[in-house]
Residue, then its C-alpha position, 0 to 999 in steps of 0.5 A: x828555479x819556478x817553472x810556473x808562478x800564479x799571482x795571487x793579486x791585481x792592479x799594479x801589483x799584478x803587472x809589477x810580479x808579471x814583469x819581473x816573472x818575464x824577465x827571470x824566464x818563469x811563466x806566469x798565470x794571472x787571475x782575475x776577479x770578474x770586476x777585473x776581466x778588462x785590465x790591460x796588465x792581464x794580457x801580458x800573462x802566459x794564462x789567465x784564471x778567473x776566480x770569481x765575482x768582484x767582492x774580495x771575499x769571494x775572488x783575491x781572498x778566496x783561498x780555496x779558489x786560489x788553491x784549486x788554481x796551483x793545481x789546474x794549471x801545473x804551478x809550483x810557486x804562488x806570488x802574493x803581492x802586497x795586501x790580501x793574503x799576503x800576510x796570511x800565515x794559514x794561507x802561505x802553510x795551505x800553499x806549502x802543504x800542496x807541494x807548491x811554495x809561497x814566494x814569500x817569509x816562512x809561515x812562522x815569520x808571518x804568523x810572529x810578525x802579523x801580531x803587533x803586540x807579540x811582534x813587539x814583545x819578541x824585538x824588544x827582548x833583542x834590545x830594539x828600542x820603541x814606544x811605551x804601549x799596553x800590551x794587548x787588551x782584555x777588553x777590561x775598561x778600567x784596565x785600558x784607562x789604567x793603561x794609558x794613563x801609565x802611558x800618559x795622555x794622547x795615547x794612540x789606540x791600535x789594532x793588534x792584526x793588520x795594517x794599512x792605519x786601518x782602525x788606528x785612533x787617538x785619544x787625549x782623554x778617558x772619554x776619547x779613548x773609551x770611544x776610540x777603544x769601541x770604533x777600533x776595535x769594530x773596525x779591526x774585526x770587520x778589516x782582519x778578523x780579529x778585534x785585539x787592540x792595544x795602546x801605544x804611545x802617541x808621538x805628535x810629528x814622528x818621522x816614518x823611517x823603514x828599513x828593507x830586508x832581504x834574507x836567504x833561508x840559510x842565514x844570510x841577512x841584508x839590508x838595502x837602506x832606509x825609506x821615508x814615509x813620513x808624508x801620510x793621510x790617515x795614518x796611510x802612505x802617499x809619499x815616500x823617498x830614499x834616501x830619508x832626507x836630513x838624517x846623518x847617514x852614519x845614524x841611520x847605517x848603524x840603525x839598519x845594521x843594528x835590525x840586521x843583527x837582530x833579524x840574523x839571530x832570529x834566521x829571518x827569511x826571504x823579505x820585509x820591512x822594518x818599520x820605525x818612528x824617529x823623534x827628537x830623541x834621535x832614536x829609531x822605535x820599531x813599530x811594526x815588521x812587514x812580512x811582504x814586498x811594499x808598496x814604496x819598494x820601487x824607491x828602493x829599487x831607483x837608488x841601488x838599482x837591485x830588482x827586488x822582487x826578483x830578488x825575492x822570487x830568487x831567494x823564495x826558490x831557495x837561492x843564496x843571498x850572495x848569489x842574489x845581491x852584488x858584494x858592495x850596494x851604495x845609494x845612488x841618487x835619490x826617488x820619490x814615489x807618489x801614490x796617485x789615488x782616484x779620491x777627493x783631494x781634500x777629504x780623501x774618501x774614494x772615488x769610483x769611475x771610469x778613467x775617461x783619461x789617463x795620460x801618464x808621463x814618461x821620460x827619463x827618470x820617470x817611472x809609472x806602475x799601473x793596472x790600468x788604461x784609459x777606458x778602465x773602471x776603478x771599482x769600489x770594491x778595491x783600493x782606489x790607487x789609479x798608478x804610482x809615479x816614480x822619479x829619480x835624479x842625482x839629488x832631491x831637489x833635481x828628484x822634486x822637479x821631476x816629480x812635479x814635471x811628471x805630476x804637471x804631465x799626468x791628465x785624469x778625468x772621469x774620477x777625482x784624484x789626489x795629485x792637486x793634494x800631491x803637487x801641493x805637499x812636494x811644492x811646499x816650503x816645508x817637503x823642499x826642506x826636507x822638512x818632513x813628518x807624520x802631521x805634515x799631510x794634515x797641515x798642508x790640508x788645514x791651510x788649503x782653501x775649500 
């Protein structure tokens, strides 16, 4: 097992890595960037490394900084988190090749995953189902109009690295899309470094359904059930849950054990997500793999009660997935996970401020991840989520009560935050029937007044 694991993160994320480092026993080292110097969460660090002025560029992404940081302090493994670096497959090689290992899939995985047209291309020829899309553009404007009128009008134009919705735009005709081709693709160049696009089925009110992974390095893949995240504002996740409410489970264990095969005969390893739209066809089409821990894992957790990032540092230092995981995991229950961000509620642009309050709830079947106190500063250098409020209960209509209970105890000020949006989407008529797709956000913001 690690001795000594640097994370190569902040916020919640950070404070997320520290407590399951404490408790398999592994000291941790926390950096911070000089905007994050006053976090509550790096205290509970053995060492702490600062890395830098606030800008991403010159701290959280500053490979070299981070590199030098393995070697002063002694560490022989690096946690990623979620987002910067985390799937970066030049970084997890730099971090392998100094004798340390990055707690995380192997670079292969991360390079052959991270490009959304190779990644499709490599699943569909494991016979994984999913929507008609160009295959990567030229940058040719007869050949991408040539393509999504192949595909046939509204196509959505996406960009081939990344994540996040960043840069995802749709267009219902030649002159939309000619627009939406030159906007995406100046924002995936400024986002990811790259500005490959390429054109993809446009379905109107999807589901969202992904699947977790886990594997070892010696074969051995699991999957630990579905999440739904269909509830999203600009193609980015605010609420997810599992068990996905209204799908038979039948239809959905065959689909998670299908991905297993597939991941299986590829020697997949350590964790991921799939990542699927499911329509009215009843068919799961794969989207895209995630080669990280997610955001929404902690519903995962509530409901098989399995650590999941402990999981991955186990599996990471070479640990075999039946040494990791119990023979038999069942759902237990269900959760909901709400993202809290400091945005205006109604037009989701971010809001910067001191958090003059921060009254979090707590209580049984509650749980709330943050990296922040009151009295701490959301920059605008970082994503703007404040915490995650997570809830579990025997059944989801018990699970929507709490979150609505916790959501009622939550006191913010000092920044505009979401959670008036939050209550509204959990309390509508169309979310407590389990009523849920990827236009759902965007209805219940339509019909609120300004």
């Amino acid at each position: 097992m690690f001795q000594k694991v640097v994370i190569a993160n902040r916020g919640a994320v950070a404070a997320r890595v520290l407590r399951a480092l404490r408790g398999l026993g592994i000291r941790s080292v926390a950096v911070y960037s000089e905007a994050d110097a006053h976090l509550p969460y790096l205290a509970q660090a053995d060492e702490t490394v600062c890395i830098g002025p606030s800008e991403p560029q010159a701290s959280y992404l500053n490979q070299d900084a981070l590199l030098r940081v393995l070697a002063d302090t002694g560490a022989d493994a690096l946690h990623p988190g979620y987002g910067f670096l985390s799937e970066n497959p030049g970084f997890a090689q730099r971090v392998n090749a100094s004798g340390a290992t990055f707690i995380g899939p192997s670079p292969h995985w991360i390079e052959a995953m991270g490009h959304k047209t190779r990644a499709r291309e490599l699943m569909a020829r494991h016979g994984m189902p999913m929507a008609q899309s160009s295959g990567l553009l030229s940058g040719d404007a007869g050949e991408a109009l040539r393509a999504a009128e192949k595909i046939g009008f509204p196509v959505l134009v996406k960009p081939a690295s990344g994540g996040g919705g960043i840069g995802m735009l749709a267009a219902a005709n030649p002159d939309e899309l000619r627009s939406a081709i030159e906007r995406a693709g100046s924002l995936a160049a400024r986002s990811f470094g790259s500005a490959e696009l390429y054109l993809e089925e446009l379905m109107r009110t999807p589901r969202h359904i992904e699947f977790q992974v886990l594997a070892d390095r010696h074969g051995a893949v699991r999957h630990l059930f579905e999440r739904d995240c269909s509830v999203q504002r600009r193609h980015q996740k605010v609420i997810e849950e599992s068990p996905a409410p209204r799908l038979p489970r039948a239809v959905v264990g065959a689909a998670a054990d299908a991905m297993v095969e597939v991941l299986r005969t590829l020697r997949y390893d350590i964790i991921g997500t799939v990542e699927t739209l499911y329509g009215e066809a009843g068919v799961f089409q794969f989207l895209e793999m995630n080669t990280r821990l997610q955001v929404e894992h902690a519903v995962t957790e509530e409901i098989t009660g399995i650590d999941l990032v402990a999981a991955q540092i186990r599996l990471a230092a070479g640990e075999r997935l039946a040494a990791v995981l119990p023979d038999r995991i069942d759902v237990r229950g269900h959760a909901i996970e709400a993202r809290i961000y400091a945005e205006d509620p109604v037009r989701f642009f971010p809001s910067p401020g001191t958090l003059k309050t921060l009254r979090l709830p707590s209580g049984p079947g509650i749980r709330v991840e943050t990296g922040y106190a009151e009295g701490s500063t959301v920059t605008p250098y970082y994503d703007p989520m404040i915490a995650k409020l997570i809830v579990h209960a025997d059944n989801r209509d018990a699970a929507i009560e709490r979150l609505l209970h916790a959501i009622n105890e939550s006191v913010i000020e000092g920044v505009k935050h979401n959670l008036p949006f939050v209550r509204r989407v959990i309390d509508s008529p169309e979310f407590r029937a389990g009523q849920v797709h990827t236009g759902l956000a965007a209805a219940i913001v339509a019909r609120t007044p300004r």
